[in-house]
N, C-alpha and C positions, 0 to 999 in steps of 0.2 A: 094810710090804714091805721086805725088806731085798735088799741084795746082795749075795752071795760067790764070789769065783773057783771053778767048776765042776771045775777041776781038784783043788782041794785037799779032806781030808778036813778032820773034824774035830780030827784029831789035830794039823794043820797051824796050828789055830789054838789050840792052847792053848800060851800061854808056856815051859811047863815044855820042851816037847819041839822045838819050832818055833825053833832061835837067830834067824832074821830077824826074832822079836819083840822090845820092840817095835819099831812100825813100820808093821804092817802097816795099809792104809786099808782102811774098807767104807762102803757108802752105805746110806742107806735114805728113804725118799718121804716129804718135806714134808706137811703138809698143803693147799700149794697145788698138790702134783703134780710138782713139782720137784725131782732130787735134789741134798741135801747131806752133804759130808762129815760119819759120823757121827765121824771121827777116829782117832789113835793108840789101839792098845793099853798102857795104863799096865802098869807091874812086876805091880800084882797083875791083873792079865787084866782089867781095868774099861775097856770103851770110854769116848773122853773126847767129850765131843758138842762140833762143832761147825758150824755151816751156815757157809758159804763162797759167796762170788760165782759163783765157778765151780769142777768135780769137777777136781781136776788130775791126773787120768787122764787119757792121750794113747792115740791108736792105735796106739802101740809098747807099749802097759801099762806106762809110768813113771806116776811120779807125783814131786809135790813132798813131801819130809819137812819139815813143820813151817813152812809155809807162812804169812803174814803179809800179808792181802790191802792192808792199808792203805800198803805200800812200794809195789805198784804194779809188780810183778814183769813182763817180756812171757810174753805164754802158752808155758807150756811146749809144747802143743801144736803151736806156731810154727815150732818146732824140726822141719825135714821138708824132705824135696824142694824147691828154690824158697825154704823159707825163712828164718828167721836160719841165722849162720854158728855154731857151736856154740866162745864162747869163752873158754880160763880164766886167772886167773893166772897170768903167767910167760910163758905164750903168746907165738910169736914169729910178726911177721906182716909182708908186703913183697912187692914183685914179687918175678918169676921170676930176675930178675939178683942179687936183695938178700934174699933169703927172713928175714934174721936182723933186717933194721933195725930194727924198732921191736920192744922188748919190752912187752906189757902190765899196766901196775900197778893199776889201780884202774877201778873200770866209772863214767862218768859220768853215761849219764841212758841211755833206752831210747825207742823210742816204737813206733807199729804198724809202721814203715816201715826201721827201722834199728837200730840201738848203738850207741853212742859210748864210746870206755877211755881212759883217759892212757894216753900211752905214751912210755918212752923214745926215743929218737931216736940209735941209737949211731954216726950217720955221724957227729956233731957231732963237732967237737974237745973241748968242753966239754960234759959234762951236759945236756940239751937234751930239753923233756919238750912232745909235743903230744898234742893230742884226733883220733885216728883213726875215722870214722864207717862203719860197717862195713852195707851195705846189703842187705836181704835180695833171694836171688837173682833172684826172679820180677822185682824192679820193672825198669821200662822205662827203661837209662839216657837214653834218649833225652828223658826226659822229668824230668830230675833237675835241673832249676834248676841246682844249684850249677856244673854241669856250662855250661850255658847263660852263669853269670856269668865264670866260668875265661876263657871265649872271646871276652872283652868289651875289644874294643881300648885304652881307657885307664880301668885302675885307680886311674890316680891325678888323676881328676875330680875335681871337689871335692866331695865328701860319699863318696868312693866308698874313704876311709880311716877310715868307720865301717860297711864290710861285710866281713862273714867271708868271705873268698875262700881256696881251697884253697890249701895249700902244697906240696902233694903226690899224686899220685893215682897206682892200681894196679889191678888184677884178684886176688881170690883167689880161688883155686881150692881149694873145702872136701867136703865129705862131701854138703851140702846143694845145692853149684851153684858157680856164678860169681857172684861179690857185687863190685860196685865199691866199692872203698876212698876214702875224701878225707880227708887231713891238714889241720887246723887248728889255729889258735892255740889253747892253752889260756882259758877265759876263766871270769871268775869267777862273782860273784853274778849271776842276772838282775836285773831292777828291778822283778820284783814290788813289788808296798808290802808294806814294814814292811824294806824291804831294809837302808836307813838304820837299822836297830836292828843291824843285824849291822857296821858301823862301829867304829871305837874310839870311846868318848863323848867325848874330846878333840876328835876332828871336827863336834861340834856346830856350832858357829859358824858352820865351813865350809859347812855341809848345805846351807843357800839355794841360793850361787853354784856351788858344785857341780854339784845337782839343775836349776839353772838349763840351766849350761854342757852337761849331759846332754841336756835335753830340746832345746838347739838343736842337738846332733851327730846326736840319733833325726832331727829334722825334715832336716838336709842329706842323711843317710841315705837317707831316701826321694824328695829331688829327683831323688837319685843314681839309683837305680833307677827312676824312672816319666821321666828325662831318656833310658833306654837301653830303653824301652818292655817295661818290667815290674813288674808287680803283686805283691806281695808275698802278699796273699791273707790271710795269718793272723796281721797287725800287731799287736802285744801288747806287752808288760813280759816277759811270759816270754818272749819269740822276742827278748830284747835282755840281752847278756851284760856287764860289766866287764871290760875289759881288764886283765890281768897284768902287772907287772913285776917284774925280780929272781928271775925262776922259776930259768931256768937258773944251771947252775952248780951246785944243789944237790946233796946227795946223794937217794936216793929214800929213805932215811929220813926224812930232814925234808921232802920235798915229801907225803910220808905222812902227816907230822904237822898238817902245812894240813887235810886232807881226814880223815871218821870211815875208820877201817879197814875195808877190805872186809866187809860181811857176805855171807857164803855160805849159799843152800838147798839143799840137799844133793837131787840127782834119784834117786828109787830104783824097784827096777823089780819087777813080778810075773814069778813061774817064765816065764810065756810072753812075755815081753817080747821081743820082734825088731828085727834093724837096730839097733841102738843105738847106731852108730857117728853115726846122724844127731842124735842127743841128747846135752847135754852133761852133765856130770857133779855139776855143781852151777850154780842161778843167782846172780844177784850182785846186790844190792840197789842201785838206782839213789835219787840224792839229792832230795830234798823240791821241789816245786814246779819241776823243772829247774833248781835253783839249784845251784850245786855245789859250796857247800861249807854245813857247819852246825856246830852247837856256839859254842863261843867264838866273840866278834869276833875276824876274822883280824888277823894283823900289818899293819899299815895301810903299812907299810913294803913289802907286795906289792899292794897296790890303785891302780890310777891312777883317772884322771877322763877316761879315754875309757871307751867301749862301742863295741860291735861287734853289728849286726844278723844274730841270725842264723834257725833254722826256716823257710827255704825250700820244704816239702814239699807245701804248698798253691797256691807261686806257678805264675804262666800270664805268657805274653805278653799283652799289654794289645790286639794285634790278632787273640786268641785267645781270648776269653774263656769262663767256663763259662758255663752257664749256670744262673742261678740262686746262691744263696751257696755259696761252694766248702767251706764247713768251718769250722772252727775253733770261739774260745770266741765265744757268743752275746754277750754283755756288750759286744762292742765289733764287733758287725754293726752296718747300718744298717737304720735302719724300714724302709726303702721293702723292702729285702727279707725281716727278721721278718715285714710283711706279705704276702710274698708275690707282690709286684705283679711285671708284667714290664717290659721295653721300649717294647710298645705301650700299655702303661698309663702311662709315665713315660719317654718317649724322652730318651735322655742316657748317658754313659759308663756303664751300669746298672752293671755287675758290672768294675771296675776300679778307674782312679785314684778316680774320685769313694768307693767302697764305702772303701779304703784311707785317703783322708783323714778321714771320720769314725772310724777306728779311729783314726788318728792324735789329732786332738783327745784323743778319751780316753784313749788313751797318755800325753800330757804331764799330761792332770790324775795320772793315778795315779803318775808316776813326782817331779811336784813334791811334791803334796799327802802322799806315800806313804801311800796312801788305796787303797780297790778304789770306787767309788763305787755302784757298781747290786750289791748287797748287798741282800738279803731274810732275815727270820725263816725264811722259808718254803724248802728247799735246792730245792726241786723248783718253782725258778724259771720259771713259763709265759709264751708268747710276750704274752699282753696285760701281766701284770706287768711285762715288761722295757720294751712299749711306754709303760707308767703312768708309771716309774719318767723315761726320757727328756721326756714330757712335763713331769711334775713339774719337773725340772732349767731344762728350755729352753723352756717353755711351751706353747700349743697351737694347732699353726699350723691358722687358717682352712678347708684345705680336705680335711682327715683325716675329713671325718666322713662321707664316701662312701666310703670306703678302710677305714676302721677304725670301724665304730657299736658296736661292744663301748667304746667310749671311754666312752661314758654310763653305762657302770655305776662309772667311776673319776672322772666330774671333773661338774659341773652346768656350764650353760649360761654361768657367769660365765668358767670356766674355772678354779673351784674344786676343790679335791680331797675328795671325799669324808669328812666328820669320821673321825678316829683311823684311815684307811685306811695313812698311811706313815707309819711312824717309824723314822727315819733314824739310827742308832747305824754307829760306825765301830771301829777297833782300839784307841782310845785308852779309848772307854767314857765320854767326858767328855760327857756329856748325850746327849741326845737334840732332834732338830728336827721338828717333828708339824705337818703341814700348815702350814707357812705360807711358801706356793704365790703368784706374782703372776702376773698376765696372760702375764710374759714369764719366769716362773719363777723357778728359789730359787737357782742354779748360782752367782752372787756369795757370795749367803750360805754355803753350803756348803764356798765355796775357803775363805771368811776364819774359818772355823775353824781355830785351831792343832792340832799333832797331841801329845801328850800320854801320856806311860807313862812310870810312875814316876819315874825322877830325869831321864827323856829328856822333851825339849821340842826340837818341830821350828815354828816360828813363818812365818807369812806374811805381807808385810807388805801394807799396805792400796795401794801403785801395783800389787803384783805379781798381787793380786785382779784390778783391775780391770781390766791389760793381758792377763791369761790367761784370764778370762772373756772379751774380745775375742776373743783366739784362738781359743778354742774353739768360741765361735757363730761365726765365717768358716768353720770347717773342717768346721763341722757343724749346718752349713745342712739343713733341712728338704728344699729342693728340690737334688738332685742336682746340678746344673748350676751353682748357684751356688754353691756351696763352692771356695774360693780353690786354688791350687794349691800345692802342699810348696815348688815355687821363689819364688812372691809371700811364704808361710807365714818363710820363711829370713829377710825383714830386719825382718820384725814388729819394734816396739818393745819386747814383753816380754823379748826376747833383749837388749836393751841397757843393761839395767838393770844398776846398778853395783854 
């Protein structure tokens, strides 16, 4: 089955005579029912086949030209009444008193909820470049966290100069609505792992006290927020940026040179396409993993050794809670809710501080170890796997097996793991660790692997083992209620290591 615009002849579609070739998209039915782009017409009139996630045909009849599902583009489709702001290069954006202030240079990430561009800053005296987060119109400010942190009596708590607080905020007024605007600091890498490989390798050495020194400002970070009775909701590596310095002052040629050059997908539209004023005219490739910059190690000479918590778009008041897990990546939920249980199955802070600080735990292992830990062969990670996988780590607490009986097909009675069930390979590729699983689990052994790629050596030494596996079993405790709090979490001993 195929598709073609009803309006067009055949004539419309042969190259020779048709100049919007090529170009032109058609679809045609999967075999599972689904359609995919069948693609461009090449020079000689050859369809080029290619199936795609989704048709990027919109109900205005654009579409994406040349489209590259793995950048992670937001739907063009999005682009509507309510939703994104339609934004491009050069682009100039500001209140209604300042329409000119911030010019846009570069797109930084996207996500279902917003955008984010660097942008100049031309009030400054000097050169002055931030991250404008641009909201799409429908969402509820009233329910925008950041908005929520803005209006928080003292900033300068302690831990509360490792959160992204706005520098700026506006209304625009676009083709699609009213979008609330928030300036923020520019910020660099997340801490994902393998962050540390985009470092200069001269910083080796450093990496430990560093990584250290990080993973005790994420922990103040969050006393800071659940001391002002809020929940972060979607704690991660990726929701934690590096801090810049030395930005300003540049020219935006060399602040361009940090960053890959914009790439652009050019939006193109069929005879009937409508409204287009709500469509933009090309999208803008947003950077890898929310990290924001790639290529070369940057100049080490614009990196500090703070970080700044930011991905607000899940958090809740802590006397609000959802109910249920509010979102984010699975890998650093807590069991009690992969399983599903509720409050009257587990009375205690269900969906709050308590959910938060086991993402925390897991935060400091991935940002010391620069490791992802709960990592499978398998990508289509299921909720008993990820339950396996924390078992495995932390062992198998007593009373999971009225809550979880699918456990019996991962571990026997001893609290064994099943022969050749996990094999535990990380980014280095330096061996592999195949069940061998203890009563109270394998998480020692695992930290005190070094991390290892090529001429990079990231080493752990054996007190920081055992003070950060402390850590991590206090903050991610089995039973809700007893997991330590981010303020007790702050004078841990593994922070004081020299």
């Amino acid at each position: 089955m195929e598709w073609r615009d009803p309006t067009w002849t055949a004539a419309d579609y042969d190259p020779d005579n048709n100049p919007r070739l090529p170009g032109i998209v058609e679809y045609q039915e999967n075999a599972e029912g689904t359609f995919g782009q069948v693609g461009d017409i090449d020079q000689d009139g050859d369809y080029l086949v290619e199936d795609l996630e989704r048709a990027p045909t919109t109900p205005f009849d654009t579409y994406l030209f040349g489209y590259e599902p793995e950048y992670g583009l937001e739907p063009l489709s999005e682009y509507r009444p309510g939703g994104y702001h339609p934004t491009h290069i050069g682009d100039n954006l500001g209140p209604p008193n300042d329409l000119n202030r911030y010019t846009v240079i570069v797109k930084l990430s996207n996500s279902p909820a917003y955008t984010v561009w660097l942008c100049r800053d031309h009030q400054a005296s000097q050169s002055q470049y931030v991250a404008v987060k641009i909201v799409r119109a429908e969402v509820d400010r009233e329910k925008l966290m950041e908005l929520h942190l803005d209006a928080l009596d003292d900033h300068a708590a302690p831990g509360g100069e490792y959160i992204a607080f706005s520098l700026n905020k506006f209304v625009l007024e676009g083709p699609n609505g009213a979008h609330q605007c928030m300036v923020f600091e520019v910020l660099g890498h997340c801490l994902d792992p393998g962050m540390w490989l985009e470092w200069d390798q001269a910083r080796d050495n450093e990496a430990p006290r560093v990584l250290r020194k990080m993973c005790h400002q994420v922990t103040q970070a969050m006393a800071f927020l659940h001391n002002n009775g809020i929940c972060h909701g979607d704690f991660r590596p990726a929701n934690i940026g590096v801090k810049l310095r030395d930005l300003d002052g540049l020219s935006e040629d060399e602040v361009l040179g940090l960053f890959d050059q914009p790439k652009k997908v050019e939006v193109r539209h069929l005879p009937t396409a409508t409204n287009l004023e709500h469509q933009p005219k090309y999208l803008v490739h947003a950077y890898n993993s929310g990290c924001l910059f790639s290529g070369d190690p940057m100049d080490p000479a614009h990196i500090s050794d703070e970080i700044a918590v930011t991905g607000f778009g899940r958090a809740f008041l802590a006397a609000s809670p959802p109910r249920g897990f509010p979102g984010g990546d699975r890998r650093f939920q807590p069991p009690e809710l992969a399983l599903g249980l509720t409050t009257d199955d587990w009375p205690a802070d269900f969906v709050g501080y308590t959910s938060d600080l086991w993402a925390l735990g897991w935060t400091l292992v991935c940002i010391r170890t620069q490791r992802q830990f709960f990592q499978s062969p398998n990508p289509d990670l299921g909720q008993d796997e990820f339950l396996a996988m924390v078992v495995y780590f932390l062992g198998i607490p007593p009373f999971w097996s009225e809550f979880w009986p699918e456990g019996d097909d991962f571990f026997d009675g001893s609290g064994a793991a099943v022969p050749g069930l996990f094999v535990m390979t990380f980014y280095d590729g330096g061996g592999v660790i195949d069940n061998q699983n203890t009563p109270d689990g394998i998480l020692e052994q695992m930290l005190a692997r070094p991390f290892a790629i090529d001429t990079r050596y990231l080493d752990i030494w054996p007190a920081e083992v055992v003070l950060l596996g402390d850590l991590v079993r206090l903050l991610c405790r089995y039973d809700p209620a007893e997991r330590i709090p981010a303020q007790r979490a702050i004078d841990h001993e593994f922070f004081d290591i020299d």
